[in-house]
mmCIF file of the N, C-alpha and C atoms, coordinates in Angstrom:
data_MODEL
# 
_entry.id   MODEL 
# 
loop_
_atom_site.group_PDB 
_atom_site.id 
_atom_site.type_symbol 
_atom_site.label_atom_id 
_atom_site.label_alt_id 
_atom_site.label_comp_id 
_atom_site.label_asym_id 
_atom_site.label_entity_id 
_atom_site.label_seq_id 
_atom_site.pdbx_PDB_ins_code 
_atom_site.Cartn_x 
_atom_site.Cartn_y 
_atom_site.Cartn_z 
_atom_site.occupancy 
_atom_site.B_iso_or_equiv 
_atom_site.pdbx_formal_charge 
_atom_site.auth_seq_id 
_atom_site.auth_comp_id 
_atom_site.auth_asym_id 
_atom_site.auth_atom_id 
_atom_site.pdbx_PDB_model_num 
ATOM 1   N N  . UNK A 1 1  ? 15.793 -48.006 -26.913 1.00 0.00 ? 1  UNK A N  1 
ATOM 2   C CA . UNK A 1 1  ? 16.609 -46.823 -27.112 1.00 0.00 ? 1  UNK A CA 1 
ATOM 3   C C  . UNK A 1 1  ? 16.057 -45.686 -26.264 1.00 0.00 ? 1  UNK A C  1 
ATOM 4   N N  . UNK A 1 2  ? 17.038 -45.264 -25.634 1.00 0.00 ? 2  UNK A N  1 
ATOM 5   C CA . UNK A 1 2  ? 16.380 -43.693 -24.704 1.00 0.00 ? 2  UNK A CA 1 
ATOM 6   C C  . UNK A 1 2  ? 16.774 -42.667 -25.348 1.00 0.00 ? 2  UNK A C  1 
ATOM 7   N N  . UNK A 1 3  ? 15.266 -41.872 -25.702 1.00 0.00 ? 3  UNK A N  1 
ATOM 8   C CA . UNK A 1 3  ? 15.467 -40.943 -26.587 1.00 0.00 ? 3  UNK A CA 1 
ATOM 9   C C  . UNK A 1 3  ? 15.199 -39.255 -25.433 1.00 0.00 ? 3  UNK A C  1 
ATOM 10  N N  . UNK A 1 4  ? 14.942 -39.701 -24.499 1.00 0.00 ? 4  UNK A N  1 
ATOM 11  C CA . UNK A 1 4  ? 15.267 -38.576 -23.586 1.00 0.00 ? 4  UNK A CA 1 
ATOM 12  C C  . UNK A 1 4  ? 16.661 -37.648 -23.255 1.00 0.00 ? 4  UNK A C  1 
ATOM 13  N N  . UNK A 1 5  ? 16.344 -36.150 -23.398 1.00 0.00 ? 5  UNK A N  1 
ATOM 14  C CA . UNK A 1 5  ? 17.464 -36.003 -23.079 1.00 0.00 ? 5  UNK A CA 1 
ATOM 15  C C  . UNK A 1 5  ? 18.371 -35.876 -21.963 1.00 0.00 ? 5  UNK A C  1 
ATOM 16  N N  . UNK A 1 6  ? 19.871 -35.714 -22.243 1.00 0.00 ? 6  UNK A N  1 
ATOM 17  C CA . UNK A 1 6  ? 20.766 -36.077 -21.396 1.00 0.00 ? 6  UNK A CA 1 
ATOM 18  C C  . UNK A 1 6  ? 21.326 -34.908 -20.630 1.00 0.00 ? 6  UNK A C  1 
ATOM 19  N N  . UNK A 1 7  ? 20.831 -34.057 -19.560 1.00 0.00 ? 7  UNK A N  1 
ATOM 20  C CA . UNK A 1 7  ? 21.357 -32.800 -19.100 1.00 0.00 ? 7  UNK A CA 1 
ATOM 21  C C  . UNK A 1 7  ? 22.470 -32.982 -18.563 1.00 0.00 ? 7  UNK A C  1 
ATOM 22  N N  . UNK A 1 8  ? 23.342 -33.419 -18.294 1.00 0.00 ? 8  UNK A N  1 
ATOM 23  C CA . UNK A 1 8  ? 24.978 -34.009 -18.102 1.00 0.00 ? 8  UNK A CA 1 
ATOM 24  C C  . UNK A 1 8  ? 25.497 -33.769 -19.195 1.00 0.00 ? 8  UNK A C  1 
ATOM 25  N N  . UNK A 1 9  ? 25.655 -33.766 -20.630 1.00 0.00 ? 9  UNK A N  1 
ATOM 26  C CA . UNK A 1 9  ? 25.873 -33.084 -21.709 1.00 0.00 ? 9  UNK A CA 1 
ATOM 27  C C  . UNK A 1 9  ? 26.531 -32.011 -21.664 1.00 0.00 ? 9  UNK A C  1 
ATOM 28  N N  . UNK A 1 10 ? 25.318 -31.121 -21.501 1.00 0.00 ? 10 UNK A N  1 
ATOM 29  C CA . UNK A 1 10 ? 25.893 -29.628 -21.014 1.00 0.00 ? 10 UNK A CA 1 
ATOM 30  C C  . UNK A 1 10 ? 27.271 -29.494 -20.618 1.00 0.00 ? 10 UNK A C  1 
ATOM 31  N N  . UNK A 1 11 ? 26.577 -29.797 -19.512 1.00 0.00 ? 11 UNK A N  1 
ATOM 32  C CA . UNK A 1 11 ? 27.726 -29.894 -18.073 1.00 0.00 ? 11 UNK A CA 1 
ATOM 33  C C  . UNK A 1 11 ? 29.052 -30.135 -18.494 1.00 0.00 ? 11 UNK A C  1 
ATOM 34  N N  . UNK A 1 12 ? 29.025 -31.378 -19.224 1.00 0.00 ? 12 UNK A N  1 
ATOM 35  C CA . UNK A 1 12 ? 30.446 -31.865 -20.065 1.00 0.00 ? 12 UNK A CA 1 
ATOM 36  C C  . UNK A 1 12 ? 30.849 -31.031 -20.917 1.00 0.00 ? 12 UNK A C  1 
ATOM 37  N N  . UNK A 1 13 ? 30.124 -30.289 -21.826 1.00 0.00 ? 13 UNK A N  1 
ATOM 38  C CA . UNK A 1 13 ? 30.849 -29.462 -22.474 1.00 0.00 ? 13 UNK A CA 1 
ATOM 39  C C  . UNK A 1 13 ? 31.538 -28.178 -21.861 1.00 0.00 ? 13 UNK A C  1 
ATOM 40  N N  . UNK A 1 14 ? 30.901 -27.643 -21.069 1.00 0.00 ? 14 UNK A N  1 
ATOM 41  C CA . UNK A 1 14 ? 31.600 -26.816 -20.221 1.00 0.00 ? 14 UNK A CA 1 
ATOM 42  C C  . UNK A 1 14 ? 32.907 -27.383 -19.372 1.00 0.00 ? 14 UNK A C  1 
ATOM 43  N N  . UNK A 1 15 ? 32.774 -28.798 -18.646 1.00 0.00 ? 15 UNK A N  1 
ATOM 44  C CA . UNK A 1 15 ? 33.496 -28.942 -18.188 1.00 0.00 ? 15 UNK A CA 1 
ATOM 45  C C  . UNK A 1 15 ? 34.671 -30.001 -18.537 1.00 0.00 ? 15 UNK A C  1 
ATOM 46  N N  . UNK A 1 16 ? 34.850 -30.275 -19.106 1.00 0.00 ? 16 UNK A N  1 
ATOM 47  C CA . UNK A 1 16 ? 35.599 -31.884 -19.893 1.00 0.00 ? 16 UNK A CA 1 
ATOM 48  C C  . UNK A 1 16 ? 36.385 -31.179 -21.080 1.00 0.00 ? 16 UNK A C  1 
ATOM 49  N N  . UNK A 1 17 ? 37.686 -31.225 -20.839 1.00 0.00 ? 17 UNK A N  1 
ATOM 50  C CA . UNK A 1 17 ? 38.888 -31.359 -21.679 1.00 0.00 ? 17 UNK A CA 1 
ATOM 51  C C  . UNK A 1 17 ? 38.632 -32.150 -22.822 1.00 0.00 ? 17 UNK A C  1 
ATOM 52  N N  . UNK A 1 18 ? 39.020 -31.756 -24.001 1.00 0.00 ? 18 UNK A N  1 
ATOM 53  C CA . UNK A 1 18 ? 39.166 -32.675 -25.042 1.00 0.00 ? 18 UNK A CA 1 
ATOM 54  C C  . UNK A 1 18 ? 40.602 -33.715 -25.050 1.00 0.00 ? 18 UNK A C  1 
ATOM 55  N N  . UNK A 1 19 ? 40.372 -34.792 -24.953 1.00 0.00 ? 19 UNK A N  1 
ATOM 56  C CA . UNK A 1 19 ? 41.367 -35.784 -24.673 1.00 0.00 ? 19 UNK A CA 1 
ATOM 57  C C  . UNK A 1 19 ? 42.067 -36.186 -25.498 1.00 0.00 ? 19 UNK A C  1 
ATOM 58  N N  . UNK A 1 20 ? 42.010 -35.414 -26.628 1.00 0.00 ? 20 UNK A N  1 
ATOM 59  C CA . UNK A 1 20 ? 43.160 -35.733 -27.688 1.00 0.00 ? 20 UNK A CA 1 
ATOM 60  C C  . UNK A 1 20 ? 43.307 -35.007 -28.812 1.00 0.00 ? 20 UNK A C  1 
ATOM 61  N N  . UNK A 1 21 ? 44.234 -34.988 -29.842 1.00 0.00 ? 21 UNK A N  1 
ATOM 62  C CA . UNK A 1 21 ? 44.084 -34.150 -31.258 1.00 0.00 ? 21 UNK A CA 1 
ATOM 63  C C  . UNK A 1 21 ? 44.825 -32.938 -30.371 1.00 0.00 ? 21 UNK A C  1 
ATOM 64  N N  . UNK A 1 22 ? 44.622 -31.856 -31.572 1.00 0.00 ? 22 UNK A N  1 
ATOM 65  C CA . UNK A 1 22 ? 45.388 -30.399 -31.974 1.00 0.00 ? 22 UNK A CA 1 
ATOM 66  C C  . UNK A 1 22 ? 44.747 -29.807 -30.733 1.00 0.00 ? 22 UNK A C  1 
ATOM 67  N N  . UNK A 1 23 ? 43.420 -29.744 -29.599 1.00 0.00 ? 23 UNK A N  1 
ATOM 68  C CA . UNK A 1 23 ? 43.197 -29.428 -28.739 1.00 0.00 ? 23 UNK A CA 1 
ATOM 69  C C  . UNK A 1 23 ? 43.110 -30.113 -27.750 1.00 0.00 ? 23 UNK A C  1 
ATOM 70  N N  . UNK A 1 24 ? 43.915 -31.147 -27.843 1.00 0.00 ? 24 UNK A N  1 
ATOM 71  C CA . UNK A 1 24 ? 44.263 -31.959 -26.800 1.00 0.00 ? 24 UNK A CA 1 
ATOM 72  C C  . UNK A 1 24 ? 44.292 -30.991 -24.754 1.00 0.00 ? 24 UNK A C  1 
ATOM 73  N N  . UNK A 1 25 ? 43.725 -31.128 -24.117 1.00 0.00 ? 25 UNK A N  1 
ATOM 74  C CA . UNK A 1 25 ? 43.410 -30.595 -22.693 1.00 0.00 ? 25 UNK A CA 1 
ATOM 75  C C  . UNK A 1 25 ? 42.789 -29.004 -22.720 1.00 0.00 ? 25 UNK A C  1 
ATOM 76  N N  . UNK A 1 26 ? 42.143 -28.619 -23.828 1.00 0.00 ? 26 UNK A N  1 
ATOM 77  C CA . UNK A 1 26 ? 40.870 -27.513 -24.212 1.00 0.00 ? 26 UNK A CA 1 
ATOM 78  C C  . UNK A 1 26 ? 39.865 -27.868 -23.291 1.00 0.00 ? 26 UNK A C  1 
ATOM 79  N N  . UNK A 1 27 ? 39.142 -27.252 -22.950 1.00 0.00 ? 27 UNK A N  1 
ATOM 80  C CA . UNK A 1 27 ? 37.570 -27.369 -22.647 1.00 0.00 ? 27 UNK A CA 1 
ATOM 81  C C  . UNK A 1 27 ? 36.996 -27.506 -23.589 1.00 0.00 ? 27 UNK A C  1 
ATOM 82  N N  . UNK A 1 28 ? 36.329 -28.717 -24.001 1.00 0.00 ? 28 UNK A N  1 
ATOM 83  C CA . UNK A 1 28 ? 35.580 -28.725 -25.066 1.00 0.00 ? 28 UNK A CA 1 
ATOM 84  C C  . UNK A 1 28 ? 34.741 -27.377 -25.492 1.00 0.00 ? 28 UNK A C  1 
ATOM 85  N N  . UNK A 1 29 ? 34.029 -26.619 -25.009 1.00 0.00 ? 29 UNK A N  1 
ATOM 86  C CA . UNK A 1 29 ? 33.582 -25.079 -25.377 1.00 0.00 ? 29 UNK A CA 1 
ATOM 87  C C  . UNK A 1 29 ? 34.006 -24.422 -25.540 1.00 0.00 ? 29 UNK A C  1 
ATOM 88  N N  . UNK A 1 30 ? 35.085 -24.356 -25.354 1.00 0.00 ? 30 UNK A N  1 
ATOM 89  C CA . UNK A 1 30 ? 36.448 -23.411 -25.969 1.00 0.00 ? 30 UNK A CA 1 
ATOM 90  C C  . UNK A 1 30 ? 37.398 -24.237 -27.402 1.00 0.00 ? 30 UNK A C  1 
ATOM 91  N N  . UNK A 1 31 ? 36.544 -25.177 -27.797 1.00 0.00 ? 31 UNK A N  1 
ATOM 92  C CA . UNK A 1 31 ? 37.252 -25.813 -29.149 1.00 0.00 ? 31 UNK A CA 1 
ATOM 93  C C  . UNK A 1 31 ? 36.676 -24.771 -30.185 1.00 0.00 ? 31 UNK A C  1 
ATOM 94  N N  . UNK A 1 32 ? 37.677 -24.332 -31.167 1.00 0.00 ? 32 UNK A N  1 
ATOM 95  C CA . UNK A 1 32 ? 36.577 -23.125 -32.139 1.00 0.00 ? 32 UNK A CA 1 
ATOM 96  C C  . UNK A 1 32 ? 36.360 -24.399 -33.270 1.00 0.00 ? 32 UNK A C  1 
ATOM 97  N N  . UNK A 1 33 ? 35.039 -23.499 -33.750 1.00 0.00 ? 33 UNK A N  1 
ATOM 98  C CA . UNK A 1 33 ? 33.803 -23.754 -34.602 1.00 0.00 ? 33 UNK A CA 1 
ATOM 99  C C  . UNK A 1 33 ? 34.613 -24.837 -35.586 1.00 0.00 ? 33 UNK A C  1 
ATOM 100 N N  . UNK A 1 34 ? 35.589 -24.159 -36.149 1.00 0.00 ? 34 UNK A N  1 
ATOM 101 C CA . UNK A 1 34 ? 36.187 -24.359 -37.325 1.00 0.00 ? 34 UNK A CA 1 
ATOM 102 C C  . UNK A 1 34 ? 36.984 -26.229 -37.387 1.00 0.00 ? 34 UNK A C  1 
ATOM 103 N N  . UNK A 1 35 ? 37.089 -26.114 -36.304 1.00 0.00 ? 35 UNK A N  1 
ATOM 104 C CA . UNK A 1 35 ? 37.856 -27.524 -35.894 1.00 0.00 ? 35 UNK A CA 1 
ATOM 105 C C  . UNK A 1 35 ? 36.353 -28.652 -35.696 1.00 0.00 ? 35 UNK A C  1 
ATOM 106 N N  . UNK A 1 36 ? 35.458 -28.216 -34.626 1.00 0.00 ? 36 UNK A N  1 
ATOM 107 C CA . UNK A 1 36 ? 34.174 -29.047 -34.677 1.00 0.00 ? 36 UNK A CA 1 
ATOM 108 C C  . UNK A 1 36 ? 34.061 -29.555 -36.040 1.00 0.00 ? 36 UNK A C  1 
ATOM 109 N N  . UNK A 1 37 ? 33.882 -28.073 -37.278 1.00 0.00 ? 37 UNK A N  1 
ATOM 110 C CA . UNK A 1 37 ? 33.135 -28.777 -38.399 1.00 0.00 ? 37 UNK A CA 1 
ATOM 111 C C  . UNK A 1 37 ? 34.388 -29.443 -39.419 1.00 0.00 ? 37 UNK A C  1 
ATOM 112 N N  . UNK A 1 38 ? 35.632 -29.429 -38.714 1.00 0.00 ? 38 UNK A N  1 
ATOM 113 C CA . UNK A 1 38 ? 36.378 -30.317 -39.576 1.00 0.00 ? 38 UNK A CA 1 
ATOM 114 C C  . UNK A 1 38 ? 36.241 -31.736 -39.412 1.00 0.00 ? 38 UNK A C  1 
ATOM 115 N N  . UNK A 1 39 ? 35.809 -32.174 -37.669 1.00 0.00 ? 39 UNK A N  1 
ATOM 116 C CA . UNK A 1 39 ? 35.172 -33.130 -37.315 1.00 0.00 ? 39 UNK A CA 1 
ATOM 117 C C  . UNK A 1 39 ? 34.108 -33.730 -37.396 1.00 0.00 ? 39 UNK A C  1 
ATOM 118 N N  . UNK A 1 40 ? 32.809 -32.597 -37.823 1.00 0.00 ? 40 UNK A N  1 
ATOM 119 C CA . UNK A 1 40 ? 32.221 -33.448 -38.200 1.00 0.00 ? 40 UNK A CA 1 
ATOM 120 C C  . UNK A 1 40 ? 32.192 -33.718 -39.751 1.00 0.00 ? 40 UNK A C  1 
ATOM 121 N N  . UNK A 1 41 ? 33.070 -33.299 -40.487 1.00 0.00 ? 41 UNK A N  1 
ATOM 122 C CA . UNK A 1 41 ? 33.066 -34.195 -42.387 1.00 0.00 ? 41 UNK A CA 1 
ATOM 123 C C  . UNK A 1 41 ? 34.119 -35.196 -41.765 1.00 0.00 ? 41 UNK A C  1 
ATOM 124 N N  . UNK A 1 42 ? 34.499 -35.527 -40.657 1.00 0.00 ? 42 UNK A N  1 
ATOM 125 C CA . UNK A 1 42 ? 35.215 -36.800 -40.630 1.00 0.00 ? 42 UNK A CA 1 
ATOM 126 C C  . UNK A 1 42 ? 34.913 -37.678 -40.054 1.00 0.00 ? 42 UNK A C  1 
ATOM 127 N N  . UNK A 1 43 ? 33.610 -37.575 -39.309 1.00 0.00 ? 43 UNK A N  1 
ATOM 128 C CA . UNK A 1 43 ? 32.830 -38.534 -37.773 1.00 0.00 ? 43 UNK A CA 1 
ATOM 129 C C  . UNK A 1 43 ? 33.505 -38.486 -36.628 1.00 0.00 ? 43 UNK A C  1 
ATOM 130 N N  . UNK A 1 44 ? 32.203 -37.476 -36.083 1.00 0.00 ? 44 UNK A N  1 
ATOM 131 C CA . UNK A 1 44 ? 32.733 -37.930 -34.785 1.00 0.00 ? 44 UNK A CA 1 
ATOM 132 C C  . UNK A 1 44 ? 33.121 -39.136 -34.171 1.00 0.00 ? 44 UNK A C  1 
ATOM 133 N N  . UNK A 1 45 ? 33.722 -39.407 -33.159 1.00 0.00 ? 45 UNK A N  1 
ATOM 134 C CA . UNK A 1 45 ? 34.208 -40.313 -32.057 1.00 0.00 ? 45 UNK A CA 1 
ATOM 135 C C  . UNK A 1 45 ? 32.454 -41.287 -32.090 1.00 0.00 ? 45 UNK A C  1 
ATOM 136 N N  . UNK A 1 46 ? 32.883 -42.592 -31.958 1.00 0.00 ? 46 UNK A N  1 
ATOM 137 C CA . UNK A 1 46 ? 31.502 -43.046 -31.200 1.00 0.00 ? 46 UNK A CA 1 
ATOM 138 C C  . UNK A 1 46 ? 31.456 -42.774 -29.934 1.00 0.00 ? 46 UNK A C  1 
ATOM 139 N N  . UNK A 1 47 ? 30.395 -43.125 -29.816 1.00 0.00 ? 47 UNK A N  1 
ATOM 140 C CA . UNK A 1 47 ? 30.053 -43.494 -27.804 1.00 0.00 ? 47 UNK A CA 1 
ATOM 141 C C  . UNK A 1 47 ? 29.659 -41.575 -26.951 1.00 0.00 ? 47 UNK A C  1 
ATOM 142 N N  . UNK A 1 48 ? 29.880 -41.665 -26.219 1.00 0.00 ? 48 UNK A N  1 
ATOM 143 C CA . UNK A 1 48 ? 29.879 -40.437 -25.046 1.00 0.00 ? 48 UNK A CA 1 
ATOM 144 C C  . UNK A 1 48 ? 30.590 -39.378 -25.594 1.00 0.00 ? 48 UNK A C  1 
ATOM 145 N N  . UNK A 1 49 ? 31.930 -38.987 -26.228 1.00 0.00 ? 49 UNK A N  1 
ATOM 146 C CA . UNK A 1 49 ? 32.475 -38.125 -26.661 1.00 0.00 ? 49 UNK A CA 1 
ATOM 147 C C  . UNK A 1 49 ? 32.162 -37.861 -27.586 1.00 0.00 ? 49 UNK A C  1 
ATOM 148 N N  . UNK A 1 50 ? 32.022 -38.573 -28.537 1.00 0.00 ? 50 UNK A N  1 
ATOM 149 C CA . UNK A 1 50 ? 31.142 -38.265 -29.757 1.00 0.00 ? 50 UNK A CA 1 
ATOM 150 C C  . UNK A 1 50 ? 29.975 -37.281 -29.755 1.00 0.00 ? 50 UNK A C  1 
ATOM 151 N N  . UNK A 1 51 ? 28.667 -38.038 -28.725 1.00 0.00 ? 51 UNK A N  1 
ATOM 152 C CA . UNK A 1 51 ? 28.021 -36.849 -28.708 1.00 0.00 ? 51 UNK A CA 1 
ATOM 153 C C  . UNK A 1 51 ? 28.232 -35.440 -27.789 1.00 0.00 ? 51 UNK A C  1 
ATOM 154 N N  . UNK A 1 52 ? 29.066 -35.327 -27.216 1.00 0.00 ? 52 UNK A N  1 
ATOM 155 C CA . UNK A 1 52 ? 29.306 -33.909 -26.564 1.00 0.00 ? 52 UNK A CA 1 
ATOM 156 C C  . UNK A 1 52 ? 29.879 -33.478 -27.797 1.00 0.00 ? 52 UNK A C  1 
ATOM 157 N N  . UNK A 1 53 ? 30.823 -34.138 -28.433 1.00 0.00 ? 53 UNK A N  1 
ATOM 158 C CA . UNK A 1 53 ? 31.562 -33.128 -29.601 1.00 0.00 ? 53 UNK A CA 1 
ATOM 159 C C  . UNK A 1 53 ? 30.450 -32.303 -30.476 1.00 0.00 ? 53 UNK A C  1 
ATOM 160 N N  . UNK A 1 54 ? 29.849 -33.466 -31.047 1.00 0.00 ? 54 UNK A N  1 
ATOM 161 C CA . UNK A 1 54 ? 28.756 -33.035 -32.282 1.00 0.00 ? 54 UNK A CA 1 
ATOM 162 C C  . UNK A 1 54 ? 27.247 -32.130 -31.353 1.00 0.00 ? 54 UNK A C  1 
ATOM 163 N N  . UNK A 1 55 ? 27.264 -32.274 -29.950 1.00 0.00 ? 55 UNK A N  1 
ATOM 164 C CA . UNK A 1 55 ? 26.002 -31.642 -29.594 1.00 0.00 ? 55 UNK A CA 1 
ATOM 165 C C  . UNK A 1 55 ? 26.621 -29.875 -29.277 1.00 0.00 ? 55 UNK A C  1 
ATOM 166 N N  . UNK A 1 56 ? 28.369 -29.590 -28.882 1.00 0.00 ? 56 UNK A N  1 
ATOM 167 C CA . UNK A 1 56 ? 28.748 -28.718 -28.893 1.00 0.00 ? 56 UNK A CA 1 
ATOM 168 C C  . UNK A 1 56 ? 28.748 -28.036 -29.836 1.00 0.00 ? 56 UNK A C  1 
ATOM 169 N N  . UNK A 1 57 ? 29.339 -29.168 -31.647 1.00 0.00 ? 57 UNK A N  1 
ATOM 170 C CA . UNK A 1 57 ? 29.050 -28.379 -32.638 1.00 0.00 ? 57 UNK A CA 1 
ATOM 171 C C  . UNK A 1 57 ? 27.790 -27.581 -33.350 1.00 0.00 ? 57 UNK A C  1 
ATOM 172 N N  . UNK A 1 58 ? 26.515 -28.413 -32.520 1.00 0.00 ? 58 UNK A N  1 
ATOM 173 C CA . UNK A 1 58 ? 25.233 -28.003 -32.901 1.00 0.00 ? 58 UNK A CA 1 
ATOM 174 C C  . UNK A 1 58 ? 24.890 -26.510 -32.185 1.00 0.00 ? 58 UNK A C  1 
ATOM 175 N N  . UNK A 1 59 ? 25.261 -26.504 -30.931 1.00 0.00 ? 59 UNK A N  1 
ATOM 176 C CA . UNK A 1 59 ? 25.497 -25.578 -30.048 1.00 0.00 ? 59 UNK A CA 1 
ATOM 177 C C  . UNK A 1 59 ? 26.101 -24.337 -30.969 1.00 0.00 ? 59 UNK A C  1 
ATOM 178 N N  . UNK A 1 60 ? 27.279 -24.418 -31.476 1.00 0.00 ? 60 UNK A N  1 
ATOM 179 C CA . UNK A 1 60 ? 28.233 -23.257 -31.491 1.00 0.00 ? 60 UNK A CA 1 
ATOM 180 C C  . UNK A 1 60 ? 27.524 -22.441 -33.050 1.00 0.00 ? 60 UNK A C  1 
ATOM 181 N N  . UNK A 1 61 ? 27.523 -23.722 -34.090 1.00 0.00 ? 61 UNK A N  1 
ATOM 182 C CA . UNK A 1 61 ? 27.200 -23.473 -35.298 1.00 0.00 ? 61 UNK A CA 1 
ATOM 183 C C  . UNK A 1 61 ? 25.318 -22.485 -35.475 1.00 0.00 ? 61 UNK A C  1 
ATOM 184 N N  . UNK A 1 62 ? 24.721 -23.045 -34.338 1.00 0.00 ? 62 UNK A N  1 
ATOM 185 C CA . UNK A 1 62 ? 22.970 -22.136 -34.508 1.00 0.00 ? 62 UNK A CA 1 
ATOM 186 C C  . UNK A 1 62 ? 23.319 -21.102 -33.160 1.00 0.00 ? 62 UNK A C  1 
ATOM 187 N N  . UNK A 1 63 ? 24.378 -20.563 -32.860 1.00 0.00 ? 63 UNK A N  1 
ATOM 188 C CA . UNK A 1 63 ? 24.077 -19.201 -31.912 1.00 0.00 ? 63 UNK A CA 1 
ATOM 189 C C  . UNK A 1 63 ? 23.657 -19.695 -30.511 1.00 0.00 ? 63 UNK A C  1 
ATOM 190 N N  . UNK A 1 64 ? 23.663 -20.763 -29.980 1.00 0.00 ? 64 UNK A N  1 
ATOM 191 C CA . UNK A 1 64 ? 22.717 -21.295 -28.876 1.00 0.00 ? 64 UNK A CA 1 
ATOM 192 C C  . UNK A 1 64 ? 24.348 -21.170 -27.708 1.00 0.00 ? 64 UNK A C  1 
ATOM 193 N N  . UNK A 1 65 ? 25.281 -20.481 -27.746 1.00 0.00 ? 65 UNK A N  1 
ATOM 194 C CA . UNK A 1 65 ? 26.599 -20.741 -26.383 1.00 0.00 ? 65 UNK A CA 1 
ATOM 195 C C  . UNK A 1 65 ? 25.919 -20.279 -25.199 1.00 0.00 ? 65 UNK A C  1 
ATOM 196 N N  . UNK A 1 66 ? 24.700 -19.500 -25.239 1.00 0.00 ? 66 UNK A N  1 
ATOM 197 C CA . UNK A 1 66 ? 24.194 -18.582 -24.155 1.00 0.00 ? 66 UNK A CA 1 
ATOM 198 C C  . UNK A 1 66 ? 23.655 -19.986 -23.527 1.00 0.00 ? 66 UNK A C  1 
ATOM 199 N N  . UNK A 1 67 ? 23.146 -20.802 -23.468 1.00 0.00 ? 67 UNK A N  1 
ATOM 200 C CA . UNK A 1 67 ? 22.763 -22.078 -22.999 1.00 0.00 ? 67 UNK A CA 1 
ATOM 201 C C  . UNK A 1 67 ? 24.110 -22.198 -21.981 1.00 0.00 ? 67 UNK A C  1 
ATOM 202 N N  . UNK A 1 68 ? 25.255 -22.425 -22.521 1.00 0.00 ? 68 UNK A N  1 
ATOM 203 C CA . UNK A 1 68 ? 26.296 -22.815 -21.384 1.00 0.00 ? 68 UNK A CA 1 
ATOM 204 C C  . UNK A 1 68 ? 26.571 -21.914 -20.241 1.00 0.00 ? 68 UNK A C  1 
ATOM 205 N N  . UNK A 1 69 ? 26.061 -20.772 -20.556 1.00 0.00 ? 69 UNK A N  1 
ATOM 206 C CA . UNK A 1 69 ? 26.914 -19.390 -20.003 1.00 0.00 ? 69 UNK A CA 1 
ATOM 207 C C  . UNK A 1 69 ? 26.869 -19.748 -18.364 1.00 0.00 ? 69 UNK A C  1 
ATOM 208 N N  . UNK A 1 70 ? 25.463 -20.073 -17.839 1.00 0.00 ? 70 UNK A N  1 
ATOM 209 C CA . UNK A 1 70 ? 25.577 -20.112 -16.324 1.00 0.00 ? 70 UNK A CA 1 
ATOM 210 C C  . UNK A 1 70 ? 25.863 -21.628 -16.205 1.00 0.00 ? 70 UNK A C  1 
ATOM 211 N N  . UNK A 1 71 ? 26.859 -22.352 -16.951 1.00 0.00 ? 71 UNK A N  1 
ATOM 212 C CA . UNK A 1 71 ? 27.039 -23.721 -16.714 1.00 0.00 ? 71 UNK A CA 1 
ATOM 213 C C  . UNK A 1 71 ? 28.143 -23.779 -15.947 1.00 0.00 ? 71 UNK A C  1 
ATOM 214 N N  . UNK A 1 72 ? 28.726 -24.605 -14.638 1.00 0.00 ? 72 UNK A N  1 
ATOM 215 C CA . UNK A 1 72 ? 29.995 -24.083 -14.163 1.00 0.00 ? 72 UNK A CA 1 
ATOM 216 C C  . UNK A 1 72 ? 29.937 -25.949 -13.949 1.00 0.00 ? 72 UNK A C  1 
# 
């Protein structure tokens, strides 16, 4: 298991559309808070989307968006 982290992450959240649901073609960082944490009492997605969703929600929910700010 690679427990290193993944700096492409980021990147994805800034840059990667959400590909489906009520924010279907959003920038994932522009999904509000409120929708993340409806997702996560329902599980996230497995695989790759999954964790951008839930690492965005970790992001948005502890104050940390300044992390994305110079992300382009």
């Amino acid at each position: 298991m690679d427990t290193k982290p993944d700096p492409t992450i980021l990147i994805d959240i800034v840059r990667m559309p959400m590909p489906y649901g009520k924010y279907k073609g959003t920038l994932i960082k522009h999904i509000p808070t409120y929708y993340l944490e409806w997702m996560s009492t329902q599980g996230f997605p497995e695989g790759r989307l999954g964790m951008i969703l839930s690492t965005a929600f970790i992001i948005k929910t502890n104050g940390l968006e300044y992390l994305l700010k110079d992300i382009r």
